[in-house]
N, C-alpha and C positions, 0 to 999 in steps of 0.2 A: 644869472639865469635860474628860474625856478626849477625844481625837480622833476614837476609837471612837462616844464617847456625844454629840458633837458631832454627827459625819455621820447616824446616828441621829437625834439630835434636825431634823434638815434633811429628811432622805427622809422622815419622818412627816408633818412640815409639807408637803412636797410632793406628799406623797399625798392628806392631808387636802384641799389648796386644788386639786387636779386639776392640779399642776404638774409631775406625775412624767409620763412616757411608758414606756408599758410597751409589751412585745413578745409575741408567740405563733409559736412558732417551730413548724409543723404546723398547717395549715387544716382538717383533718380533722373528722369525728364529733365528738371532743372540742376540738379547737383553733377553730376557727371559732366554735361558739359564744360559748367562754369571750373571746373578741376582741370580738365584738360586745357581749357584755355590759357590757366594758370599757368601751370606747366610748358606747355606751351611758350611763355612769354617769357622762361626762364628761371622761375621760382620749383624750389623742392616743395609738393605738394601730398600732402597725407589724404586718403579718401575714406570718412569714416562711415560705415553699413552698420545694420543688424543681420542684414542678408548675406549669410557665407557664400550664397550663391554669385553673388554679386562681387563679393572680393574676391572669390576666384578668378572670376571673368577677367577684372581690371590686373590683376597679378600677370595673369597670361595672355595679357595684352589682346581678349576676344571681344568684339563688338557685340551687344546686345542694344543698342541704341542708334538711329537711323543716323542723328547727327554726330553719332562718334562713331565713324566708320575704322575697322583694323589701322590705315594707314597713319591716322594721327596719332597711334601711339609712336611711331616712326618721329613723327615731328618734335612731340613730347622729351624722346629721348632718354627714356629711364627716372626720368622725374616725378613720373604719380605712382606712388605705390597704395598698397589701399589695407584698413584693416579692418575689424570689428570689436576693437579694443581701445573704447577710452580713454585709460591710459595714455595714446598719444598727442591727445591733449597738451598733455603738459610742456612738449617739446616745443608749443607753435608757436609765433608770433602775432597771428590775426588767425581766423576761422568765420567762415561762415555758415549757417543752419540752411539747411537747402530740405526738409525734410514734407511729409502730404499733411494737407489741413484738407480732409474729406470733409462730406454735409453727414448729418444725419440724419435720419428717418424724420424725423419733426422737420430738418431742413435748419438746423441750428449748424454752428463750424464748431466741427471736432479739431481743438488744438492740444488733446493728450498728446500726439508725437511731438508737438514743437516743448510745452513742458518735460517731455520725456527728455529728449533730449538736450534741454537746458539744462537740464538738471544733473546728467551726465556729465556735460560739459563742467557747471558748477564743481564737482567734485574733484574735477581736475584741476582745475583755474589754477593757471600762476600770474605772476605782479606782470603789469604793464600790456596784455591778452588785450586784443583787439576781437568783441563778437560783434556779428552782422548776423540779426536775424531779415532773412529773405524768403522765406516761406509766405504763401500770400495767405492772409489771415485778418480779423476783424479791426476796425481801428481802436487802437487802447492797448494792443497785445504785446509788442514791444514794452511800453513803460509800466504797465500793469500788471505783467505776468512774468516778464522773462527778467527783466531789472532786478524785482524782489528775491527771482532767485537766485541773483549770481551774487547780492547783495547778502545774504543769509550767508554766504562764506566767510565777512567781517570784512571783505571790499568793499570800499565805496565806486560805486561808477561814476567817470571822468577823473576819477583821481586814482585810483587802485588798478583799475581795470575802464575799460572803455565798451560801449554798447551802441549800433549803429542798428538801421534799417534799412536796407537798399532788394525792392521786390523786383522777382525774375520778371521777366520778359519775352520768354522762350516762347518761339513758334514751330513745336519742331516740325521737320521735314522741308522749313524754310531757307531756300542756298543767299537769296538775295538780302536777308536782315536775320546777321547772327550776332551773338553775345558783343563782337567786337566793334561792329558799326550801330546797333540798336542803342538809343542816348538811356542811359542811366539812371535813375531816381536814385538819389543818396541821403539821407538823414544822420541825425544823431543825437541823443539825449543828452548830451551838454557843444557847447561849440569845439569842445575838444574833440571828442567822439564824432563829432561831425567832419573835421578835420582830419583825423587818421581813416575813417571812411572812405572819404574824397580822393585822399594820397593811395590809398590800398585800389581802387577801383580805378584812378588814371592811366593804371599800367596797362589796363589788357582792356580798357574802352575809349574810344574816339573821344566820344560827349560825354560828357560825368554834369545832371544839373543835381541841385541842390536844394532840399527843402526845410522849411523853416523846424520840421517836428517830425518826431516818424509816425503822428497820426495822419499829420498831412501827406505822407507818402505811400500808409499804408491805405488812404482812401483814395489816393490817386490812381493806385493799383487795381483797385474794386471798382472805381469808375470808369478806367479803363473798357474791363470785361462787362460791366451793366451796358455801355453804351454797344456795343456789339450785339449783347442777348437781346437789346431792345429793338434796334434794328432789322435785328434778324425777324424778331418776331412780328414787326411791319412790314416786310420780304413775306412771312407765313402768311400774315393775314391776308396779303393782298393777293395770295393765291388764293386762298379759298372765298374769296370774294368775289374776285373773277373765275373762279371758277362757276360763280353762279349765275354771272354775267355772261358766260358762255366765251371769253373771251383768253388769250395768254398772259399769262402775270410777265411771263419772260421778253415779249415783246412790249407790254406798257413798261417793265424797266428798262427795257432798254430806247426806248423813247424818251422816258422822265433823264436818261443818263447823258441825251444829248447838252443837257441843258449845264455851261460852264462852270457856273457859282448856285450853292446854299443846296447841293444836292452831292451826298457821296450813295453808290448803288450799295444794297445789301440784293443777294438772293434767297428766294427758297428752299429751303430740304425736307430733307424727312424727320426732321427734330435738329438739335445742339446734344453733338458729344466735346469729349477732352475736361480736363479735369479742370477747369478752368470757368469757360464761359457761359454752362451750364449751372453753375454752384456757388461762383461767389460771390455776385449778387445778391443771392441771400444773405451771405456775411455781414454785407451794407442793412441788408433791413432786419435784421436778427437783432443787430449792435442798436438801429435806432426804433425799435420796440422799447427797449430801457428809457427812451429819451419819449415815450408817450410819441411817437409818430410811424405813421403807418406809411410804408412805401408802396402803393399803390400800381407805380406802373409798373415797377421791378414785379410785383406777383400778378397782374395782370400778362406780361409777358412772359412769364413761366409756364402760365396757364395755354397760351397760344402753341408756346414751342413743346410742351409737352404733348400736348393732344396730335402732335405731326404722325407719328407712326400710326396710331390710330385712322386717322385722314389717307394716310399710304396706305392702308389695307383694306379700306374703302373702297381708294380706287382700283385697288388690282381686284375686289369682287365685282367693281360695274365692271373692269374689264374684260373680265371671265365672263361674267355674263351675257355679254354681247356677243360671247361664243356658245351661248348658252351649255357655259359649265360654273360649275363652284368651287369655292377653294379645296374643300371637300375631298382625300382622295385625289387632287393635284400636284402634280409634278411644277414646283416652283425652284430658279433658280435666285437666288438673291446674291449680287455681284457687290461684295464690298462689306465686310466687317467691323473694320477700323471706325475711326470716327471722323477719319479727314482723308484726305489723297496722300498716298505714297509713306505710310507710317504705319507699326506696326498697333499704337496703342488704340485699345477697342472702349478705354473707359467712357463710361457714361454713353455709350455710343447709340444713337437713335437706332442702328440695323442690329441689333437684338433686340427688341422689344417689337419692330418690325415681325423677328423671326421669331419669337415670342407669340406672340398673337396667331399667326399665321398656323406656327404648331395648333396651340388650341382650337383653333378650327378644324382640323383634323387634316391641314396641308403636307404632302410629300417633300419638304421642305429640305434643298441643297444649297450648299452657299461656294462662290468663289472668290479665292481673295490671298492674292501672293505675298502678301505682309502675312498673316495670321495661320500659325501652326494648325491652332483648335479653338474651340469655343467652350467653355461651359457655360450649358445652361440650365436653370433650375436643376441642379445632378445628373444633368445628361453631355456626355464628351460629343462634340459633333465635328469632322475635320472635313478640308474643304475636299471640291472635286475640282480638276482642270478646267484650264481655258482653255475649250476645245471645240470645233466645230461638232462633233458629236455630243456634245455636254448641252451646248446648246440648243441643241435641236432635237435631246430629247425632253426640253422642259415644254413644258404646257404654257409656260410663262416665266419670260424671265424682268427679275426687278432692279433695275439700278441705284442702290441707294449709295455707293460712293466711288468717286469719278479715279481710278486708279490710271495711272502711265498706262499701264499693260493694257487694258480695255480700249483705251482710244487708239494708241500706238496699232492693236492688233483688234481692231475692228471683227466682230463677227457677228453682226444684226445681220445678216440677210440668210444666216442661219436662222434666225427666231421665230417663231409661230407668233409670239406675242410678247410685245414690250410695254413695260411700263417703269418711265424713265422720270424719277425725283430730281435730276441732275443738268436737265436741258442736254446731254451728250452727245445721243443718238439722233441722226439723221432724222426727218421729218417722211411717217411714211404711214398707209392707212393702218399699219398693224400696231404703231406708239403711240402711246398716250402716256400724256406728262401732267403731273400733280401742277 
């Protein structure tokens, strides 16, 4: 037996008997969970941050994350400890990069964290280290970027050390398809790597499929989120096309939804939040401007879903007007922060730029929203007011732009002078009007 298929044959075993320790280098959205699940399944699990803030939390076993609620560190059982120190690195067996690939202002992907933290990592490296980069990011980034660095140690990958790509999945605030039932994407830059991948992810996933490269992985990930933004953004359009039509975009979908085959429904909103399906799409047309082609519907459908907030504050001026008032010096409610239902994160979130706009017109603007502490916006702290029958009823107007438990659960439209409802929620009544 080779040396290769030796230490192979050892990290399976150690995986199999819970004798590997593995790493999550990013507490994040995606990183935090996939630790606890780790954990979870049996494995001594290290959590690597920059945010002390964040290794405190996970030290004292406090939830800041919707789907790591306090009770699974119960389950975990003393298994995830968490640090901001490098350094433990060197203890692991496998690790995986869980860390943000933001856009930037041009709309290019910022992957300084994921170099950053490869490079970390690199300095640590010892023989036989299993990395998984999972960070979703452009295709090439894996073999082009994070390889060369672990490679500059005087490891070779697949032979010294092993490099994988397996991208999140994460929905947060999803109970029905979590880490453990959601099927897998796995890669690896040599069949070796692809194989300690495979074996490191069986443990704590149902489905584990397998791809031929982690370009093929990491475009599968990004295609994933384009098919979403683009649909969504045929959802947008077809509101405001019927909206010109005089007609419900929400009843022709759900008409078009009767129909068995070659139709899945998207709806409309007030834009695309989450760090995700707003963003990495561009990654896709970023990476093939190098290759001389132009992704056309991907920026055509940014173009639609960006201009939503816009569209929403539209409509709450014709609707104000039909009261003949202006936003102007109005008492507006806006229910909903976040960027999805029942979660607390507000990134990229279409209801500030909503509440954004609305400021600049010179709106009396209140928001409510039982996920989110506070808001900043452009330098200003804005924190919410109750869900309250007085709350509502002293707005001028209130706007729904995200469908929260609490709002449906605790109904209080017939409190309202005026609604106007991005979300189809609210009962059919002459005082709503839906985008």
């Amino acid at each position: 037996m080779t040396d290769t298929a030796s230490r192979a044959a050892t990290f399976e075993e150690r995986v199999r008997t819970r004798d590997a320790s593995v790493g999550v280098v990013g507490l994040g959205y995606a990183g935090l969970p996939l630790a606890m699940t780790f954990a979870e399944a049996g494995f001594e699990v290290t959590g690597i941050d920059v945010s002390a803030e964040r290794v405190r939390a996970v030290e004292e076993r406090r939830s800041y994350l919707v789907d790591v609620p306090a009770e699974r560190y119960d389950r975990a059982d003393g298994r995830l400890r968490a640090t901001t120190d490098y350094a433990a690195v060197t203890d692991l067996d496998a690790l995986t990069i869980c860390v943000p690939t933001p856009l930037s202002k041009t709309r290019a992907p910022d992957i300084s964290y994921v170099v950053a933290a490869a490079e970390a990592v690199a300095e640590n490296l010892a023989p036989g280290q299993l990395v998984v980069l999972q960070s979703t990011t452009h295709p090439g980034t894996t073999e082009e970027i994070v390889l060369p660095i672990l490679e500059r140690t005087g490891a070779r990958v697949g032979r010294d050390v092993f490099l994988g790509y397996a991208p999140e999945r994460v929905d947060p605030g999803n109970e029905q398809w979590t880490i453990r039932n959601t099927p897998k994407l796995v890669s690896g830059v040599t069949a070796e790597c692809l194989r300690r991948t495979e074996v490191l992810y069986r443990e704590i996933v149902e489905t584990v499929v397998t791809c031929s490269s982690p370009t093929v992985a990491e475009t599968a990930k990004l295609h994933e989120n384009t098919f979403r933004a683009v649909n969504i953004a045929l959802a947008n359009e077809l509101a405001l096309m019927c909206d010109r039509l005089g007609i419900s975009a929400w009843e022709v979908i759900e008409a078009a939804s009767t129909k068995p085959f070659a139709f899945l429904p998207h709806y409309p909103g007030p834009g695309l939040g989450g760090d995700c399906i707003p963003v990495v799409p561009h990654f896709l047309a970023w990476r093939l401007r190098e290759y001389g082609y132009s992704a056309q519907l991907i920026e055509a459908a940014h173009e639609i879903n960006a201009s939503m907030p816009r569209y929403v504050v539209g409509k709450i001026a014709d609707a104000l007007n039909e009261e003949s008032r202006a936003i102007k010096a109005t008492r507006l409610l806006l229910l909903g922060m976040a960027y999805k239902a029942d979660v607390h994160d507000t990134r990229e979130s279409p209801s500030l730029e909503v509440m954004r706009q609305l400021l600049a017109r010179g709106g009396d603007v209140r928001y409510c929203d039982p996920w989110v502490e506070h808001v900043e916006l452009d330098g200003v702290r804005h924190e919410p007011v109750e869900w309250s029958p007085d709350e509502v009823a002293a707005a001028d107007c209130v706007v729904v732009l995200t469908q929260h438990r609490q709002f449906l659960e605790r109904p209080l439209w017939e409190h309202a002078r005026l609604v106007v409802d991005t979300r189809n929620v609210v009962p059919p009544a002459p005082n709503v009007h839906r985008i």
